[in-house]
C-alpha positions as CSV (number, residue, x, y, z in Angstrom):
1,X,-13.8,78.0,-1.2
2,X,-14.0,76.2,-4.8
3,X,-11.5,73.8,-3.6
4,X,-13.2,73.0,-0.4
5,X,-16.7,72.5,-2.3
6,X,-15.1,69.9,-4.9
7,X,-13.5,67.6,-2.2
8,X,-16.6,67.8,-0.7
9,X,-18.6,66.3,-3.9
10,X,-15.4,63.9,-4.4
11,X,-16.5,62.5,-0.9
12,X,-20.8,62.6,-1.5
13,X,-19.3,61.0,-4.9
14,X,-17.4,57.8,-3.7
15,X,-19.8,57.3,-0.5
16,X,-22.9,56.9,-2.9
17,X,-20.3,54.7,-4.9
18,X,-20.1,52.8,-1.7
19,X,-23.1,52.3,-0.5
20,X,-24.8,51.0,-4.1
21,X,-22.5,49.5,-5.6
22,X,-23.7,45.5,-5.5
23,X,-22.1,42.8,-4.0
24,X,-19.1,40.9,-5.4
25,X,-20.9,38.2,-5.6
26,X,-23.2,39.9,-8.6
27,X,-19.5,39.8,-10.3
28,X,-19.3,36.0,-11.0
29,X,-19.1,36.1,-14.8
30,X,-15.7,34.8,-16.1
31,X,-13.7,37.3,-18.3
32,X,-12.2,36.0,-21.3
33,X,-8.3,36.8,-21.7
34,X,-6.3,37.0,-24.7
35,X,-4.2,33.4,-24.8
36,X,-1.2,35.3,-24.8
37,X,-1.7,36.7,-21.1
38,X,0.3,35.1,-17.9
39,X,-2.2,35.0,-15.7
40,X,-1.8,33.3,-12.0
41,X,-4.8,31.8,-10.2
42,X,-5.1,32.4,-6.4
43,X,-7.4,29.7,-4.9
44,X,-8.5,30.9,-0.9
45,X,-9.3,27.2,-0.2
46,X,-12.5,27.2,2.0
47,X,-12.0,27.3,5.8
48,X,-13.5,23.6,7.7
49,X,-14.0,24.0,11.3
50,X,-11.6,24.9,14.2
51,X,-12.0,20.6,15.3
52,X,-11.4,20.2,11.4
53,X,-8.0,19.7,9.7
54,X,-8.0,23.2,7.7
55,X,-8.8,22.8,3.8
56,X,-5.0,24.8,3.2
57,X,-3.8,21.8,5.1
58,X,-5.6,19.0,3.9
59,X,-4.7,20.5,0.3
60,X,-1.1,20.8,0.9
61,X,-0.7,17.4,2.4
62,X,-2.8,15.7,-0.3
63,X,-3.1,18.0,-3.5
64,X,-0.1,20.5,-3.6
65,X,3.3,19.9,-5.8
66,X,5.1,22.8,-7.4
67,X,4.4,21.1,-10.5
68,X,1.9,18.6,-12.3
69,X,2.2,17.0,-15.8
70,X,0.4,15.3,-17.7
71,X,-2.4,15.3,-20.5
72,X,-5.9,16.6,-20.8
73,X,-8.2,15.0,-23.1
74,X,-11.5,16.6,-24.3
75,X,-14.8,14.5,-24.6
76,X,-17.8,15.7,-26.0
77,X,-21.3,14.4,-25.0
78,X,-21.4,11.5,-27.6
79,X,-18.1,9.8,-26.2
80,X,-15.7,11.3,-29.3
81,X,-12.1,12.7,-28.0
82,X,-12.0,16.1,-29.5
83,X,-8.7,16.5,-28.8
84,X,-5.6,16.0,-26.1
85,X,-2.8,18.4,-24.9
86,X,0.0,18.3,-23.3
87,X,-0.8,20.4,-19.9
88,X,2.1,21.6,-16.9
89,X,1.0,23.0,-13.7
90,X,3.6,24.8,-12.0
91,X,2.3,26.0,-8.2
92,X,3.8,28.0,-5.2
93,X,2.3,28.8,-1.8
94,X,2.3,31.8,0.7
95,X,2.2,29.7,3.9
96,X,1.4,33.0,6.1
97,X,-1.6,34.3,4.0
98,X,-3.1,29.9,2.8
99,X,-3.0,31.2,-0.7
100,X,-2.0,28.8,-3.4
101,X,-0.9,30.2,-6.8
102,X,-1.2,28.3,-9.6
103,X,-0.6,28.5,-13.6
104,X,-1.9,26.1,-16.5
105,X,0.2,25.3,-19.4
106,X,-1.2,23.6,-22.5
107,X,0.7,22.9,-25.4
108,X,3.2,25.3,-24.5
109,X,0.7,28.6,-24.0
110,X,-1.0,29.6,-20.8
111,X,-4.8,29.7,-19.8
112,X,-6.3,31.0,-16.5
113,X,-7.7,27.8,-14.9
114,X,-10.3,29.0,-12.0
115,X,-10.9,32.1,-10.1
116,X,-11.3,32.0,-6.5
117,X,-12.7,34.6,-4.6
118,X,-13.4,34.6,-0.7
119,X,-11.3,32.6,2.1
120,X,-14.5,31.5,4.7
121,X,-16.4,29.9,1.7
122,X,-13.9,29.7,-1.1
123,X,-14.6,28.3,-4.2
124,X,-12.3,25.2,-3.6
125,X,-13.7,22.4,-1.3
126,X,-11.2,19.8,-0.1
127,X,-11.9,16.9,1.6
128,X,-9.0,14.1,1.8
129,X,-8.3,12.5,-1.4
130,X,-10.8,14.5,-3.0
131,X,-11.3,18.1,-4.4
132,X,-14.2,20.3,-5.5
133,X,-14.1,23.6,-7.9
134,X,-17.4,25.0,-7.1
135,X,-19.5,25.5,-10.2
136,X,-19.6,28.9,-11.8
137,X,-20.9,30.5,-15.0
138,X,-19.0,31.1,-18.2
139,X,-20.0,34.0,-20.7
140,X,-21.5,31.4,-23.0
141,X,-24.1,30.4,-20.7
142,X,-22.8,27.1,-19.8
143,X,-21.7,26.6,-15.9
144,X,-18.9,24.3,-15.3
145,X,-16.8,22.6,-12.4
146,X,-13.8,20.4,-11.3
147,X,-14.0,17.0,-9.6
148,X,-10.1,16.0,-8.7
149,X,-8.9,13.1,-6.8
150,X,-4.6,12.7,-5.7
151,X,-3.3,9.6,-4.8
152,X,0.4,8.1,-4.2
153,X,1.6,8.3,-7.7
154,X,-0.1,11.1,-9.7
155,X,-3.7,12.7,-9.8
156,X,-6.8,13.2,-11.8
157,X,-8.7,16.6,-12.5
158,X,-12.0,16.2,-14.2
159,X,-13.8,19.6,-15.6
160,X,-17.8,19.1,-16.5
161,X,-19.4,21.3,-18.7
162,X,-23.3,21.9,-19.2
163,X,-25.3,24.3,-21.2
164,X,-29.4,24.7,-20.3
165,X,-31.8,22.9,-21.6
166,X,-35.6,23.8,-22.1
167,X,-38.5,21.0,-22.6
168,X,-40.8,21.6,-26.1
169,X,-44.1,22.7,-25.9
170,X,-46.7,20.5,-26.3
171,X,-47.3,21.8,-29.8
172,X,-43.8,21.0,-30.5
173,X,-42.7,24.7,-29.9
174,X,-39.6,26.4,-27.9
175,X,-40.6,28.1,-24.7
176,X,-37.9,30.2,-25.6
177,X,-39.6,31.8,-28.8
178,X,-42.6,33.0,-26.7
179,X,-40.5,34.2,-24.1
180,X,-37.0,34.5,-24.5
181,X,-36.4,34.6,-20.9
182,X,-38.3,31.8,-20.0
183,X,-35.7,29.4,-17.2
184,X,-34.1,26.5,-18.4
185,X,-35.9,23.2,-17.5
186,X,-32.2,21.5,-16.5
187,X,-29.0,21.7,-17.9
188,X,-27.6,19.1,-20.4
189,X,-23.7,17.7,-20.8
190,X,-22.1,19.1,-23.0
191,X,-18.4,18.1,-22.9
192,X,-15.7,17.3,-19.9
193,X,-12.2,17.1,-20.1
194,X,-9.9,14.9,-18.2
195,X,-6.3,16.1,-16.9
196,X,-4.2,12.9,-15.8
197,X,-0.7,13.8,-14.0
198,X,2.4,13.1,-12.8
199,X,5.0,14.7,-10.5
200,X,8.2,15.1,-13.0
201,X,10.4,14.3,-10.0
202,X,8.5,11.2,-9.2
203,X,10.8,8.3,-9.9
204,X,7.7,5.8,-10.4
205,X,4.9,7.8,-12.1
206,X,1.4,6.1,-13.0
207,X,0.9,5.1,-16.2
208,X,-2.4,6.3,-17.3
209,X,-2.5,4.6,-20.4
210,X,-2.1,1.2,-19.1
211,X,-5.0,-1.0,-19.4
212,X,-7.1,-2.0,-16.6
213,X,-9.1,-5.4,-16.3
214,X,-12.6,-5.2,-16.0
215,X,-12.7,-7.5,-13.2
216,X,-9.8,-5.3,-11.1
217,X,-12.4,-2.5,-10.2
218,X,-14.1,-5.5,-8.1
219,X,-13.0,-6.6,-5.0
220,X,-13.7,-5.9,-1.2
221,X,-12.9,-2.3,0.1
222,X,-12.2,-0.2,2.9
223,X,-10.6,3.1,3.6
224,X,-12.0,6.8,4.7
225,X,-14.4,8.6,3.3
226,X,-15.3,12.3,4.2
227,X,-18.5,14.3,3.5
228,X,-19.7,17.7,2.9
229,X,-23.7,18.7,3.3
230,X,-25.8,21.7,3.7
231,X,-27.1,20.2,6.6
232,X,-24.6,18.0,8.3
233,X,-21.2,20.3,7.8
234,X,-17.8,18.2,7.5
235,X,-18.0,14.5,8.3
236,X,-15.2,12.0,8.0
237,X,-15.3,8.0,9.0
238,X,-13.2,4.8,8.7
239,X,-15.0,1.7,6.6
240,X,-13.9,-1.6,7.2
241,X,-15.9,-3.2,4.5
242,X,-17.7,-1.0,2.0
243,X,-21.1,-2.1,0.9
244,X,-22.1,-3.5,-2.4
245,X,-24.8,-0.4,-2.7
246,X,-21.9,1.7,-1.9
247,X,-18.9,0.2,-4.5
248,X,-20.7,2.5,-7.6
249,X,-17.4,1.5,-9.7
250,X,-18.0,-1.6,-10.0
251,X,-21.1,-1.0,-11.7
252,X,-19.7,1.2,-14.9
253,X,-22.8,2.2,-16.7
254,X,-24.3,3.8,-13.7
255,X,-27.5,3.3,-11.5
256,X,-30.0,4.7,-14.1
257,X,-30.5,5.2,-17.6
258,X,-29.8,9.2,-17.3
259,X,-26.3,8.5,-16.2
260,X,-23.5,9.7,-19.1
261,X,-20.0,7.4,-18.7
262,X,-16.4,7.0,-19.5
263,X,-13.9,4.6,-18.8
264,X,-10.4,5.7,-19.5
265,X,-8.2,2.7,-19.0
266,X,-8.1,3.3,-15.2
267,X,-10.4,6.2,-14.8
268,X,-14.3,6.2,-14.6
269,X,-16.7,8.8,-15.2
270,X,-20.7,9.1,-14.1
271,X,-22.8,12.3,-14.4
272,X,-26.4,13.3,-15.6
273,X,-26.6,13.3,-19.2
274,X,-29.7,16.0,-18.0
275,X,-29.5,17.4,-14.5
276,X,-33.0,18.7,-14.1
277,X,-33.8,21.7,-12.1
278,X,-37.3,20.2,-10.5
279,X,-38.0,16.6,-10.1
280,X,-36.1,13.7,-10.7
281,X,-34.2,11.3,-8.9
282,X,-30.7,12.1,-6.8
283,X,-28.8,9.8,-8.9
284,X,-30.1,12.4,-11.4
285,X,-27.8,15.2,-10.0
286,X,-24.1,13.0,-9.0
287,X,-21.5,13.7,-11.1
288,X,-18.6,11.1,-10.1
289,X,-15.1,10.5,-10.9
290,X,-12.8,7.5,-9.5
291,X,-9.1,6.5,-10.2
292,X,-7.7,2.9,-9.6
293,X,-4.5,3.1,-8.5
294,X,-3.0,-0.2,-8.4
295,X,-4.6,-1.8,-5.3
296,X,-5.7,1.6,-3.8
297,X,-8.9,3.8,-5.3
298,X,-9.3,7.1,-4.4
299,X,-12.9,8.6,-5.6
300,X,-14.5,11.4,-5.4
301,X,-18.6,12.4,-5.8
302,X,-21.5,16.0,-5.5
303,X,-24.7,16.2,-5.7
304,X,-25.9,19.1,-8.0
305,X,-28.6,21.3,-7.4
306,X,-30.0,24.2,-9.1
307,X,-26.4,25.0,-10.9
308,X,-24.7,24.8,-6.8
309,X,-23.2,22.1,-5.0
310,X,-25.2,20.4,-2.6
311,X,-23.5,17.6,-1.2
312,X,-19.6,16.8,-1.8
313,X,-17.8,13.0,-0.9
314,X,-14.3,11.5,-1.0
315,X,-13.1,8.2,-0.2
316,X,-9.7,7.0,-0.1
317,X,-10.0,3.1,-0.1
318,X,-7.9,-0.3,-1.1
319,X,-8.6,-3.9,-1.6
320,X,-8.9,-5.8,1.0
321,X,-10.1,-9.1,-0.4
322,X,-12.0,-10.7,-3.8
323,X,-15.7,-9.5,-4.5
324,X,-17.8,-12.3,-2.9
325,X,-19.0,-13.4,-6.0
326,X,-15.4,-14.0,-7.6
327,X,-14.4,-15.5,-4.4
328,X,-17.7,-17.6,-4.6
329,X,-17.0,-19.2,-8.0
């Protein structure tokens, strides 16, 4: 009889566990591990539509190697390299289950790189050329993300970092002194760190520290692009000559005095020095990230709102003439 009434709490027990126990998605904080750890990332890439090429295939026939190296460099908000490692990624697949495992080397020791969770809205977004790590929270308090673009001869992974922001009183005071949960007014740069890399195996790798001529990022284009939106889903077309509105590269600096940049010999860098939570323009909220490649570009854009992705854009494109005012002169 005793034994019969404690199996019968156990199972009032773990059906209350059950039933309130909150969603995983309440779980999105990022544990910190000791840097001695092994740990191995699965990424669930996030599932397109059945007329859609699959993200698992799109990343395995743009993105996937079994292994990536190369060298991350840290930049902090006032344009000053913090520092630069030496970073491998080594990668293996499970072709019946679409999982990708993945583990980051720098300098010889081993960090977790992202945590995906889900396989219908994943936290990877892939679209061509292009890749998205959806945002997510650290412990700190700042939220970060990846923008990542592959081409022929190596790739480019680009991680943001940006920790809130609130606007002074009036008086001069912090909101946050009066009330110290007050919401963040927007959400300021606070570093990035660039990974360039190479296949070992490939017999011509790029060379990321070659120097690139200003006057290379401008020419005629045309190529694919694919989008991502809340509203439109997955889009994808072919342009045969990309407008001058469009060509965002060639104009370094950015389309407003809010825009942070970096140019790294071949690699360019926009994003909100502020991303504000109400008001403000789009360019406000697109971080971007392009990589010449010779005589092919591949680049990659989102659009930020309230700490979540928005809107998402790739474009694989090459020269396919001079800029009209070079051919002009």
């Amino acid at each position: 009889m005793l034994l019969k009434a404690s199996i019968l709490v156990l199972f009032v027990f773990v059906a209350l566990f059950i039933v309130l126990a909150p969603p995983a998605s309440a779980f999105n904080a990022v544990k910190t591990l000791p840097k001695s750890i092994r740990h191995r990332c699965s990424l669930h890439l996030s599932s397109a539509s059945s007329n859609e090429e699959s993200s698992y295939s799109q990343y395995m026939s743009n993105h996937y190697s079994p292994q990536w190296e190369g060298k991350t460099s840290t930049i902090d908000y006032m344009g000053t390299a913090l520092d630069t490692a030496s970073t491998i990624c080594e990668a293996s697949c499970d072709e019946g289950s679409e999982v990708v495992s993945s583990v980051i080397k720098i300098n010889g020791r081993e960090f977790p790189q992202y945590s995906i969770l889900g396989a219908e809205e994943g936290r990877i977004k892939v679209g061509g050329k292009g890749l998205l790590v959806k945002p997510r929270f650290l412990r700190s308090g700042l939220f970060t993300f990846e923008l990542g673009v592959t081409g022929d001869t190596g790739r480019v992974r680009t991680s943001f970092f940006f920790g809130p922001v609130w606007q002074k009183n009036e008086d001069g005071t912090n909101p946050q002194e009066a009330d110290p949960d007050a919401p963040p007014d927007g959400f300021k740069l606070v570093r990035c760190s660039v990974a360039t890399e190479t296949k070992p195996a490939d017999p011509n790798p790029f060379d990321f520290t070659a120097p690139v001529k200003p006057f290379d990022w401008h020419a005629t284009w045309r190529g694919t692009s694919w989008t991502w939106g809340l509203q439109n889903g997955d889009q994808g077309w072919y342009t045969s000559e990309m407008s001058e509105a469009d060509s965002w590269h060639g104009r370094p600096r950015g389309d407003g005095p809010n825009v942070w940049n970096q140019k790294l010999n071949s690699v360019l860098i926009q994003c909100p020095k502020i991303i504000p939570l109400e008001g403000g323009s789009e360019i406000d909220k697109v971080c971007r990230v392009a990589w010449l490649e010779g005589e092919r570009m591949a680049r990659v854009e989102c659009t930020i709102g309230e700490a979540n992705v928005v809107a998402f854009r790739s474009d694989w494109i090459e020269k396919c003439g001079e800029a009209k005012e070079v051919a002009g002169e």
